[in-house]
C-alpha positions as CSV (number, residue, x, y, z in Angstrom):
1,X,17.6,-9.5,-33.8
2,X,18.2,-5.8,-33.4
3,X,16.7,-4.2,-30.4
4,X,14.9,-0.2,-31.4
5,X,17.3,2.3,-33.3
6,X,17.7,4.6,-30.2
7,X,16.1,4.6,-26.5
8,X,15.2,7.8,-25.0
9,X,15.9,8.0,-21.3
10,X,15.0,10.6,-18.5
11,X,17.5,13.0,-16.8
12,X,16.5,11.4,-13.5
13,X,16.8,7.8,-14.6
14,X,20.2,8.5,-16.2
15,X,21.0,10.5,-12.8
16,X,19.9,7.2,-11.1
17,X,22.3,5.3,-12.6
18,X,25.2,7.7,-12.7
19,X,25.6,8.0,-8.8
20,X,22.6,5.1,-7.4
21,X,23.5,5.8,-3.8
22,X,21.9,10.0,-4.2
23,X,18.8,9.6,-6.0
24,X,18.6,14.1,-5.1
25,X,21.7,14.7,-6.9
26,X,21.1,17.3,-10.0
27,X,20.1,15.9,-13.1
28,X,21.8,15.7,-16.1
29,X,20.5,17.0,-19.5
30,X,18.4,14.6,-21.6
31,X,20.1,12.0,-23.7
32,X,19.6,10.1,-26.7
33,X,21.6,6.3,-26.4
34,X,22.1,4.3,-29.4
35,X,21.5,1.0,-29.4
36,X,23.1,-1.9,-31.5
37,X,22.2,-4.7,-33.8
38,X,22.3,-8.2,-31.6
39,X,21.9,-11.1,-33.2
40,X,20.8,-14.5,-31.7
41,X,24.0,-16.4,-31.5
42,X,26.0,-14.3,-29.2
43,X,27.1,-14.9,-25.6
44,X,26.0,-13.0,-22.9
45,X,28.8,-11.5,-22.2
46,X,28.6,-10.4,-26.4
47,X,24.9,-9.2,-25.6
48,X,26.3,-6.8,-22.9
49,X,28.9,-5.8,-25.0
50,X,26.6,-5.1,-28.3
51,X,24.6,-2.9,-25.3
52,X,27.7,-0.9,-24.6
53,X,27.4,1.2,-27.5
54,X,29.6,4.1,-28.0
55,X,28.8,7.7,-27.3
56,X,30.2,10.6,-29.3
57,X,32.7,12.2,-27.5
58,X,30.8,15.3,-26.3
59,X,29.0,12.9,-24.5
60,X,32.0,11.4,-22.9
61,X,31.6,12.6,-20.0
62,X,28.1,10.5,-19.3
63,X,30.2,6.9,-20.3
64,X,29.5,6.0,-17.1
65,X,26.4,6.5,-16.8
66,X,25.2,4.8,-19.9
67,X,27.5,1.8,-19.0
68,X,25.5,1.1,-16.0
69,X,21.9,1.5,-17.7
70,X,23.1,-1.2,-20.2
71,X,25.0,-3.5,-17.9
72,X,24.5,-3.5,-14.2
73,X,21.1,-2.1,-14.7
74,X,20.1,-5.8,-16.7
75,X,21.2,-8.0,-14.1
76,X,19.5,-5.5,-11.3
77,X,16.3,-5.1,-12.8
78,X,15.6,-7.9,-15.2
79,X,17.2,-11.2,-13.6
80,X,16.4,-9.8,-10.1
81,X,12.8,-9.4,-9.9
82,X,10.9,-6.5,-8.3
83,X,10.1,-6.7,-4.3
84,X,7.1,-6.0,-2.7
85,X,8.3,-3.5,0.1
86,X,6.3,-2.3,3.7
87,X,7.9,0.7,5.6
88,X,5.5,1.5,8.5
89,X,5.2,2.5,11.8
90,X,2.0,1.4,14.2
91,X,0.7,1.3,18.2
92,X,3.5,-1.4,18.4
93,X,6.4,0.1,17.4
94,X,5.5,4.3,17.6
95,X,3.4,6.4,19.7
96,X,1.2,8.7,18.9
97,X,2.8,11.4,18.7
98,X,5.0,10.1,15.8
99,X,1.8,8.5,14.0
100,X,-0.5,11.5,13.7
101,X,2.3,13.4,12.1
102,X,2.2,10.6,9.5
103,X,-1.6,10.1,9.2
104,X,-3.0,10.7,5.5
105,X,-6.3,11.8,5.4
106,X,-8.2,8.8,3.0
107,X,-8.9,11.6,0.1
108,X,-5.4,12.5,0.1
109,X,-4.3,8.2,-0.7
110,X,-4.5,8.9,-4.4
111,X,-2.2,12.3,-4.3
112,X,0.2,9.9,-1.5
113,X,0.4,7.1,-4.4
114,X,1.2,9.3,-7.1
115,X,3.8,10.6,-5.2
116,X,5.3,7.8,-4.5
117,X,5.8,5.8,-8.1
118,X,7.2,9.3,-9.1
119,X,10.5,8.1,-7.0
120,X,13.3,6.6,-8.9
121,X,12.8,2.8,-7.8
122,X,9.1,3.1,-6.9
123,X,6.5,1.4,-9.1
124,X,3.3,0.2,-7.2
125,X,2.1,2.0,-4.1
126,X,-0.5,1.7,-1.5
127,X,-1.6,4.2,1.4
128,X,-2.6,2.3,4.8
129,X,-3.6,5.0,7.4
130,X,-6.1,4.7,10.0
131,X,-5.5,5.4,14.1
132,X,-3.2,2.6,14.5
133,X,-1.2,2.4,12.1
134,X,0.5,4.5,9.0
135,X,2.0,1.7,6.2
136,X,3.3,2.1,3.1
137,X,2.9,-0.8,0.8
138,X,5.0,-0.3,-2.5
139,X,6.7,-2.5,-5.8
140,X,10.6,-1.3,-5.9
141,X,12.6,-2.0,-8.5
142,X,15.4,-2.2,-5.4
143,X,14.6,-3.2,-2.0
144,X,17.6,-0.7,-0.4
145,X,16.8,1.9,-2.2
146,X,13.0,1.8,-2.2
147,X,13.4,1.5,1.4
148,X,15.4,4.4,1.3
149,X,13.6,6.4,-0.9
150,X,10.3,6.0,0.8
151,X,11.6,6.8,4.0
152,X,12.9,10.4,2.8
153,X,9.5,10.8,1.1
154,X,7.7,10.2,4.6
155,X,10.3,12.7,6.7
156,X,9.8,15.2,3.9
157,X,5.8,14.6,4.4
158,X,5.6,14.8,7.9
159,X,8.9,17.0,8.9
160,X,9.7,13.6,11.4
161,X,13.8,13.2,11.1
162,X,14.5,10.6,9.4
163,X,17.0,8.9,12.1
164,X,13.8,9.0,14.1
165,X,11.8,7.4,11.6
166,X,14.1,4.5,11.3
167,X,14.1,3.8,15.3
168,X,10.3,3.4,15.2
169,X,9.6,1.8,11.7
170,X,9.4,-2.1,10.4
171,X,10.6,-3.0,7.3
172,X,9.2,-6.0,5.5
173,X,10.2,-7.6,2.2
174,X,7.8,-10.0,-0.4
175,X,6.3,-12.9,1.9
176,X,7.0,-10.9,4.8
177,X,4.8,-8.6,3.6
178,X,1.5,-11.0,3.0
179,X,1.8,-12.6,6.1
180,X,1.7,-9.3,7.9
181,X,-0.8,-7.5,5.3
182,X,-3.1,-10.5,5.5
183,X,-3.2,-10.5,9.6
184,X,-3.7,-7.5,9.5
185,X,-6.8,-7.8,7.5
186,X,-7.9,-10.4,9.6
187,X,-7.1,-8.3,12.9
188,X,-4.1,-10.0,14.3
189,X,-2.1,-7.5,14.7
190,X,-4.2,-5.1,15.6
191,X,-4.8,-3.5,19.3
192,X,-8.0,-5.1,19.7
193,X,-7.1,-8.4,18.5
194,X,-10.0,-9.6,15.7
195,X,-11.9,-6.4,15.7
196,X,-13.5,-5.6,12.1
197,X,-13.1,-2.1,11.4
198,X,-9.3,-2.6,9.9
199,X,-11.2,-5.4,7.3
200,X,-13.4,-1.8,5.9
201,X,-10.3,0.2,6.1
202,X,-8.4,-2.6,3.7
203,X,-11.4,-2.7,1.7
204,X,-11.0,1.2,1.2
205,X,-7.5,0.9,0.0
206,X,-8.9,-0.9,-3.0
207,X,-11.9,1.4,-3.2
208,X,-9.4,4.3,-3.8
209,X,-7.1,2.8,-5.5
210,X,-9.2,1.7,-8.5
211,X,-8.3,3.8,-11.6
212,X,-5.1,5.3,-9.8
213,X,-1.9,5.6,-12.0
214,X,0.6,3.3,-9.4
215,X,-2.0,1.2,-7.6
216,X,-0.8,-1.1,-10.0
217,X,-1.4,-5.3,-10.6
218,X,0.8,-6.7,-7.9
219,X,-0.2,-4.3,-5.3
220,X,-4.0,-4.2,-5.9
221,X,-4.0,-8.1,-6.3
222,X,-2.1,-8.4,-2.4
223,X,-4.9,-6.0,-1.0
224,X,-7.5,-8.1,-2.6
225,X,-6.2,-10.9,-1.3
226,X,-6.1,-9.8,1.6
227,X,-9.4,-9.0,1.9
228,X,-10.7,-12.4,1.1
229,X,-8.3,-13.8,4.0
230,X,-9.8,-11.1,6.5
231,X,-13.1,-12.4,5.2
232,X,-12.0,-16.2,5.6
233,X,-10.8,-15.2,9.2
234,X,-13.9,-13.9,10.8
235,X,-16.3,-16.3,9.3
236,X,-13.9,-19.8,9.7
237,X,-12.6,-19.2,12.9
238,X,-15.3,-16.4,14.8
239,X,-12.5,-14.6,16.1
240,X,-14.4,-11.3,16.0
241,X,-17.2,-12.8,18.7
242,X,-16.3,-10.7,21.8
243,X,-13.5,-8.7,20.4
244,X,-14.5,-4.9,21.2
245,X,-13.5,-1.6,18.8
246,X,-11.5,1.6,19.4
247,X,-14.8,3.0,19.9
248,X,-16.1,0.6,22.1
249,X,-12.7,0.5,24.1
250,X,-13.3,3.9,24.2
251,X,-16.1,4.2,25.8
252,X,-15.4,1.2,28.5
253,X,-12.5,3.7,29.7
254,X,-14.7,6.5,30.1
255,X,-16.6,4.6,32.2
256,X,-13.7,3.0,34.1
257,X,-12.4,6.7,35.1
258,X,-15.9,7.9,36.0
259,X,-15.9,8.8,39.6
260,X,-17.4,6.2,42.1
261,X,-21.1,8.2,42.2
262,X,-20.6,8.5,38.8
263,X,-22.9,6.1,36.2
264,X,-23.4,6.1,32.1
265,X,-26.8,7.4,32.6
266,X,-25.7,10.1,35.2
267,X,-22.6,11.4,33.2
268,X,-23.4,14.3,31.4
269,X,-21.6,12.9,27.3
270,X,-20.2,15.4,24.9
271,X,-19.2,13.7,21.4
272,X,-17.5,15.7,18.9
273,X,-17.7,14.5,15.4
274,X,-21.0,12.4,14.1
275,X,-18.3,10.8,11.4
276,X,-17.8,6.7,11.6
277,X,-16.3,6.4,14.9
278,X,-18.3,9.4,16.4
279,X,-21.4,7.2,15.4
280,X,-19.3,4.0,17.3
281,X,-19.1,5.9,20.3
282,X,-22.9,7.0,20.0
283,X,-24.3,3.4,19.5
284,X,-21.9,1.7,22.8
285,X,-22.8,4.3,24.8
286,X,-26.6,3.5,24.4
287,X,-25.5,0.3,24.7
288,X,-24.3,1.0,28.4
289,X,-27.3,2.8,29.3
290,X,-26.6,6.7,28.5
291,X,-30.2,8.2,27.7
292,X,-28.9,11.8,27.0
293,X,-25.9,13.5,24.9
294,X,-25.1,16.2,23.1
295,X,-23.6,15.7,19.7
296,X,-21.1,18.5,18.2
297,X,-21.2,18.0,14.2
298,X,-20.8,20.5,11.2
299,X,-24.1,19.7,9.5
300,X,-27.0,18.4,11.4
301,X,-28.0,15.5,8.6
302,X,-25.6,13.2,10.2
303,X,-26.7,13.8,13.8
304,X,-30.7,13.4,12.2
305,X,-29.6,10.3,10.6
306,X,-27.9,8.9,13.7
307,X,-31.2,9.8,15.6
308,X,-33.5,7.9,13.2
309,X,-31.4,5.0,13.4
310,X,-31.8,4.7,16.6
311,X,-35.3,5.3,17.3
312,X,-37.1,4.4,19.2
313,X,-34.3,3.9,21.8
314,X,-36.1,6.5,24.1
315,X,-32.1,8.5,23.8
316,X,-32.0,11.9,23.6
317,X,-29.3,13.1,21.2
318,X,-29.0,16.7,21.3
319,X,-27.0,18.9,18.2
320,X,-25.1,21.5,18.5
321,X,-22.9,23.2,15.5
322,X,-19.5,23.1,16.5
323,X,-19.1,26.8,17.2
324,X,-20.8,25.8,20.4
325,X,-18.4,23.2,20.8
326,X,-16.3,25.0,23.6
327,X,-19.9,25.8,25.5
328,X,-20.9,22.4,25.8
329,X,-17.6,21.2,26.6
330,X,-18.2,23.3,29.7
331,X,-21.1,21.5,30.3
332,X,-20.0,17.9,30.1
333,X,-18.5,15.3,32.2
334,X,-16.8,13.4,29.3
335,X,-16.0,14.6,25.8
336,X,-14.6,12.1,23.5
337,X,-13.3,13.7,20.1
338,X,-13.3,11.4,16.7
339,X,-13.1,14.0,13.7
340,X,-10.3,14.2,10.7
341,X,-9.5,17.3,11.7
342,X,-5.4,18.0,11.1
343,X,-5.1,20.4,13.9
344,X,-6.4,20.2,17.6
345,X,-9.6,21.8,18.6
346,X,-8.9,21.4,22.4
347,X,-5.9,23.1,23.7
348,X,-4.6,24.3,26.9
349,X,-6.1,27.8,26.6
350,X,-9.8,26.4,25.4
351,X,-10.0,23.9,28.8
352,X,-8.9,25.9,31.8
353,X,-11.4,28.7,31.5
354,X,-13.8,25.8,31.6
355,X,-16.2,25.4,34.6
356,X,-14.4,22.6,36.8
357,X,-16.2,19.1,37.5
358,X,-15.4,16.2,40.1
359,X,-12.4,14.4,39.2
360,X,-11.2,16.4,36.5
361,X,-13.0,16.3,33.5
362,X,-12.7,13.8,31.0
363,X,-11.2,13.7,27.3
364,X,-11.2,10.4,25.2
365,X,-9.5,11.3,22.3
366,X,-9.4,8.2,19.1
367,X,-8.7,10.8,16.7
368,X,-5.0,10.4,15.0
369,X,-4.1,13.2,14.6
370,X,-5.0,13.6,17.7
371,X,-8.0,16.4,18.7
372,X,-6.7,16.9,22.1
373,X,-3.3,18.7,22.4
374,X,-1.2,17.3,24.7
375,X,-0.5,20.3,26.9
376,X,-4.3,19.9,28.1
377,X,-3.1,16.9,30.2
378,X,-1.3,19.2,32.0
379,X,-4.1,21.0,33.9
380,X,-5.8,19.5,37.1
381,X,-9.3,20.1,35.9
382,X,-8.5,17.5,33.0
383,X,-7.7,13.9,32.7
384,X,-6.7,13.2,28.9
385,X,-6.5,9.6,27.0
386,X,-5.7,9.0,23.6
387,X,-5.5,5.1,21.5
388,X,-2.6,4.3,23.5
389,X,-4.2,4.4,26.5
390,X,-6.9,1.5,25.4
391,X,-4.7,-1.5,26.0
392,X,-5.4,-2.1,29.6
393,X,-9.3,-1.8,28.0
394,X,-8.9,-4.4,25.5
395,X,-6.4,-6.9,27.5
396,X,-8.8,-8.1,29.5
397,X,-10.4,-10.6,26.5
398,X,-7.9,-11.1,25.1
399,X,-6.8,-14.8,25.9
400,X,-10.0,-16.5,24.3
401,X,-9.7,-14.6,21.0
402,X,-5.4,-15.9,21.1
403,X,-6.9,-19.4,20.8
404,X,-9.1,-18.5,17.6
405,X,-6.0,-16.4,16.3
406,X,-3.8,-19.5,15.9
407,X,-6.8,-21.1,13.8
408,X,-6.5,-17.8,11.5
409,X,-3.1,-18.1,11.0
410,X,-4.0,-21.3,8.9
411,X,-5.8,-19.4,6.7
412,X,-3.6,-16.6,6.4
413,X,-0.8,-19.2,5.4
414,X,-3.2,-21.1,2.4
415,X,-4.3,-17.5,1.5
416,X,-0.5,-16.8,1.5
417,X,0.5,-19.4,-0.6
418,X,-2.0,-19.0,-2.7
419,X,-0.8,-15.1,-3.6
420,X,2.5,-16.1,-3.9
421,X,2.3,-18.8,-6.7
422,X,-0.5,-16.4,-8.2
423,X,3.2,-13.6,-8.2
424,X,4.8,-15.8,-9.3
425,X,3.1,-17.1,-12.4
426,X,3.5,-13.4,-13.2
427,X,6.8,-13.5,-13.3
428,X,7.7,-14.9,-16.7
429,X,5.3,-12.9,-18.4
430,X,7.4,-10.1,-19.9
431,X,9.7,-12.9,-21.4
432,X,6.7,-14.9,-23.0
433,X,5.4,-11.4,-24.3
434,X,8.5,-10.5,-25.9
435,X,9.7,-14.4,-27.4
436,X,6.2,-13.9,-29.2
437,X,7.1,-10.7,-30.5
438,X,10.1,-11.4,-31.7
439,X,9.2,-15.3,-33.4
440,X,6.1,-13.3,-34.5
441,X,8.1,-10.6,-36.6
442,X,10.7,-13.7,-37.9
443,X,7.5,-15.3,-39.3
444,X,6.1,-12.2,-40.6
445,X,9.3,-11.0,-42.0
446,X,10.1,-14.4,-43.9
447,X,7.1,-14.2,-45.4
448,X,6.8,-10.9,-46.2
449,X,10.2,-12.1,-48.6
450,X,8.5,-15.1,-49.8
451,X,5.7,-13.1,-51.1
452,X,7.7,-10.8,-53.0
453,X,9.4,-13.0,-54.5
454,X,6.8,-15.8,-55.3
455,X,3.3,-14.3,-54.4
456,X,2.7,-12.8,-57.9
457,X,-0.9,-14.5,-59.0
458,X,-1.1,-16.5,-55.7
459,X,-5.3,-16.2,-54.5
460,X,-6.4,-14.8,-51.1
461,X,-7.5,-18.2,-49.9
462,X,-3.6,-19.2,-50.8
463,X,-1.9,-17.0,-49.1
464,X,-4.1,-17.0,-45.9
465,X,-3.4,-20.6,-45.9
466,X,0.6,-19.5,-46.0
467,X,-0.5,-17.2,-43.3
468,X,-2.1,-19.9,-41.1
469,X,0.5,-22.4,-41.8
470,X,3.7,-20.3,-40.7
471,X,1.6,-19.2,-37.4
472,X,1.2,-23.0,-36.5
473,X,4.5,-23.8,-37.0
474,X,5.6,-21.0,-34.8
475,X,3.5,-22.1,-32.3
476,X,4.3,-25.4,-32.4
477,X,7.8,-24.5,-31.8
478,X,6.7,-22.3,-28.8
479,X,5.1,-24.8,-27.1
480,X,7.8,-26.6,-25.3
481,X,9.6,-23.1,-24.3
482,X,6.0,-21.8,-23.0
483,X,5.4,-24.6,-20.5
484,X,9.0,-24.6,-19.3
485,X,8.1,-20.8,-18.8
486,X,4.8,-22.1,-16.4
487,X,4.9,-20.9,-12.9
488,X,1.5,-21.4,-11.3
489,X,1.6,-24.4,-9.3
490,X,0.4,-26.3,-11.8
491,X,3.3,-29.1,-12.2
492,X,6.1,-29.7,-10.0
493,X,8.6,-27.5,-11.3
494,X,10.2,-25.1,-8.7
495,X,10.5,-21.3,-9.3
496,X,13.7,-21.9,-9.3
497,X,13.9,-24.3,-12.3
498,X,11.4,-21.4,-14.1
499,X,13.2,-18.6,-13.4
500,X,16.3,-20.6,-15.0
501,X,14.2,-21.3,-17.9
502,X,13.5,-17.7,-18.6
503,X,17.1,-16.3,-17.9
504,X,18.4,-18.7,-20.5
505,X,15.5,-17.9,-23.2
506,X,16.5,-13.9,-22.1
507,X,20.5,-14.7,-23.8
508,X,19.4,-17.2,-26.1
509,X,17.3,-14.4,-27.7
510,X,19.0,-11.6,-26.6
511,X,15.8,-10.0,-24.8
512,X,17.3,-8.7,-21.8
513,X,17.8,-5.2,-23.3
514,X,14.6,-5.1,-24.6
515,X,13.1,-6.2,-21.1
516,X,15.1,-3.3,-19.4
517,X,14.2,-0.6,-22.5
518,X,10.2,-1.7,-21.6
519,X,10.8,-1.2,-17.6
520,X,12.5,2.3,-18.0
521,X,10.1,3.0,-20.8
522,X,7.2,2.6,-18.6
523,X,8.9,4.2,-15.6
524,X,9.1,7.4,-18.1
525,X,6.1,7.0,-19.3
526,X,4.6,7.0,-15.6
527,X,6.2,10.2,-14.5
């Protein structure tokens, strides 16, 4: 078999390989490599060897280089197959102050994963970004230096150091990676354990992600998945009965730090932003018993729409266009902020020239990044919280919902099993692909020769039956291979044992270039 007559391969992919520990380093010029004729009896180590092909001399200089792409580079990315990686940081493990550097605004997902698979050993990606958490779910053709490049990517993004980065983030590989995506989905490991708005925000992962170049088949099938066990969760086990929100959290530490003569219907309310959690805070705190606020909003639609919602609640909601924001600020007891704004809108200056109330008055911040600059904390008129303040909020019921957890964590394990064999039945699907191709031009090739030599005055319904007859044979013969090549739970043969299988059918036919050509090809192709 003789792989294609030359393989054209990026500066940055050759750069790669050249020096693999500095993916930055300058690129070299674009290079044509020649490949060799292999046929189907050699070794491997004559398969590698028929790979090495010699470079003219003025390309000397890039021997290296080339040696790598067509030796170490088939072991590292053919036999070894591609992890799925998590980098992220969340409430557990970095405050705020780190995350809302690192938050990506939902419309900006698509741009993030584009970004991402144009890295050297990047080739799925997935944005998770809400309040509580920033993740990066990605398919790296290395798990070191995925890991590595990710982690520049997200410094470079958000101008966070990347020693700093590193003390705050986790870093999960393949099964890891479920088990935590698929709690997550089912609120596990969130801050209000159970709560349902993380289950929307995976769903909007795949909402986004449809039709984007990079939120490729093994990435989109693990959010998927996970939305079915964040489904399975709530309905199997109830875990969600009694678990409160962000927004709901919120507004039970509003009223917590109200002063003693101090009640929800009494408390003059100030909510910035009418967006999803704005509404949250709007519905909990008619829930409590508020009968008046005063809404700050760009556009009144969403404020009217609130209001017909819920009518006829006998609450007066009250807009104002945020150019009055600072005004009614000055009239309020509590504000809490909730918009997707990148920059804050209450500072230091805004809030001291603000007419003082009892106690200090009160900001609930949920927005990441955060709507209320730190420095305002540091006046005596103000008393500041942000999401990292809602845990003494949401400890309290707690204990019930651990009980229900444990019976989630059954699901998330079948679910997880389930997405594993479903990986890795994909597994040995490049090497099936390819043994067809190459058993499918033998049999075309043969009897191409056969017909030029003995097809003169043969009939149409003749040589369709050569056609037909060839084509079972072939498939015949690929029978036994294909099942030993079966991965999906199926029969009782271990990954292991497949994996084995395909490996040997790789140097039996000599397909490992050609598997490595199609990888970097696509990789190319991508960029």
């Amino acid at each position: 078999m003789a792989v294609s007559k030359s393989f054209l391969v990026s500066s940055k992919l050759e750069t790669l390989l050249s020096n693999p520990n500095d993916p930055s380093s300058s690129p070299a010029p674009l290079i044509r490599i020649p490949t060799c004729p292999m046929n189907n009896n050699g070794s491997r180590r004559g398969l590698i060897q028929r790979a090495r092909c010699e470079i003219s001399a003025s390309k000397a200089a890039n021997v290296s280089a080339l040696e790598q792409l067509k030796t170490s580079a088939i072991d590292r990315y053919t036999k070894e197959r591609s992890s799925i990686v998590v980098i992220g940081l969340n409430i557990h493990t970095a405050p705020v102050e780190m995350r809302e550097k690192l938050a990506i605004p939902e419309a900006e997902w698509p741009r993030a994963i584009t970004e991402l698979c144009n890295l050297n050993h990047i080739e799925e990606a997935a944005v998770l970004s809400t309040c509580n958490r920033m993740e990066i779910y990605v398919l790296a053709l290395s798990q070191h230096r995925g890991v590595k490049e990710v982690t520049e990517w997200m410094s470079k993004t958000s101008g966070i150091p990347v020693s700093d980065l590193c003390h705050h983030r986790f870093v999960m590989y393949d099964k890891d990676v479920t088990q935590h995506l698929f709690q997550v989905s089912a609120g596990l490991d969130s801050l209000v354990l159970g709560e349902g708005q993380i289950l929307a925000q995976v769903k909007q992962v795949v909402n986004l992600g449809q039709g984007v170049n990079g939120f490729g088949r093994h990435i989109s099938g693990l959010f998927k998945k996970a939305i079915t066990a964040g489904k399975r969760a709530r309905t199997e086990t109830n875990i969600a009965a009694g678990a409160v929100s962000v927004s709901s959290a919120a507004v039970e530490l509003a009223l917590m730090k109200l002063p003693a003569h101090a009640t929800s219907s009494s408390a003059r309310m100030l909510v910035v932003g009418a967006g999803k959690m704005g509404k949250l805070v709007i519905k909990h705190l008619v829930a409590k018993g508020c009968t008046k606020m005063v809404v700050v909003n760009r556009s009144e639609e969403r404020v009217e729409a609130i209001r017909r919602e819920m009518m006829p609640s006998g609450v007066e909601i009250v807009y104002k266009p945020f150019d009055e924001m600072l005004a009614c600020a000055g009239e309020a007891d509590v504000v809490f902020t909730s918009t997707a704004s990148e920059s804050p809108l209450f500072l230091k200056e805004h809030v001291e020239s603000l007419p003082p109330v009892a106690d200090g008055r009160l900001f609930v911040d949920i927005s990441v990044p955060r709507n209320v600059g730190s420095c305002v904390g540091e006046l005596d008129n103000a008393r500041v919280y942000n999401v990292d303040d809602l845990k003494e909020v949401v400890a309290a019921n707690k204990e019930e919902r651990t009980k229900k957890a444990m019976e989630a964590q059954g699901i998330i394990e079948e679910e997880s099993k389930q997405f594993e064999a479903w990986r890795d039945s994909l597994e040995t699907v490049p090497t099936i692909k390819k043994l067809r191709e190459y058993c499918e031009r033998t049999r075309a090739g043969l009897v191409e020769r056969f017909m030029s030599k003995h097809g003169d005055g043969m009939d149409k319904k003749t040589r369709k039956a050569v056609e037909d007859l060839t084509r079972s044979v072939v498939n015949k013969i690929l029978h036994g291979p294909m099942q030993h090549l079966r991965c999906d739970g199926s029969d009782s043969r271990t990954l292991k044992e497949t994996l084995e299988n395909m490996q040997a059918l790789n140097r039996m036919y000599g397909l490992d270039v050609e598997l490595l050509e199609d990888k970097i090809r696509a990789k190319v192709e991508q960029k």
